[in-house]
Phi, psi and omega in degrees: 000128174277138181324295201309338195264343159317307169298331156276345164295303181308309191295327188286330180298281218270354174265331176272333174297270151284033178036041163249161149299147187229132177264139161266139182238006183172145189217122157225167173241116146284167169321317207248035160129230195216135162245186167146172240228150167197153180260100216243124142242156202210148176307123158340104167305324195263339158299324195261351174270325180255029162075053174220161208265176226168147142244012154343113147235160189269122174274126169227164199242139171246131225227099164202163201258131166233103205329193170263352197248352172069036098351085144325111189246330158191166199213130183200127170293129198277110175298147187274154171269147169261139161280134182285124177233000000 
C-alpha cells in the first residue's frame, strides 16, 4: 500500500463523511494498520452557539485509524491544547 493512496482515502473519508475539504498533516503505520492526522476548517462553533451569522471558521485536527486494507476503523476530532506561558 502507497503513502499516497492512504492520503486519499482519509481525504475522500471527510469529504464524503463530513462535506469538508480536508489537508492530511500526518500519516504513520503502526503494526495493525494506518494512522494519520488531518485539517478540517469548519464554522466557529461558539460563533454559531450565539446565533450570529459569521464567516469564522475554526481550523480542527481530526484523528483517525485506517485497517491495512484503509477500512476506516475509527475517527475523532483532537481537543486543542492550550499553552501555558
Amino acid at each position: 500500500m502507497k503513502i499516497e493512496e492512504v492520503g486519499k482515502a482519509i481525504t475522500d473519508f471527510f469529504k464524503k463523511t463530513l462535506d469538508r475539504d480536508s489537508k492530511v498533516i500526518k500519516i504513520a503505520k503502526p503494526s495493525d494498520g494506518w494512522m494519520g492526522e488531518a485539517e478540517i476548517y469548519e464554522e466557529s462553533s461558539f460563533i454559531k452557539s450565539l446565533g450570529l451569522p459569521t464567516r469564522v471558521q475554526d481550523r480542527n485536527i481530526y484523528e483517525i485509524k485506517l485497517t491495512n486494507n484503509l477500512e476506516v476503523s475509527s475517527y475523532a476530532r483532537k481537543e486543542k491544547v492550550m499553552k501555558e506561558e
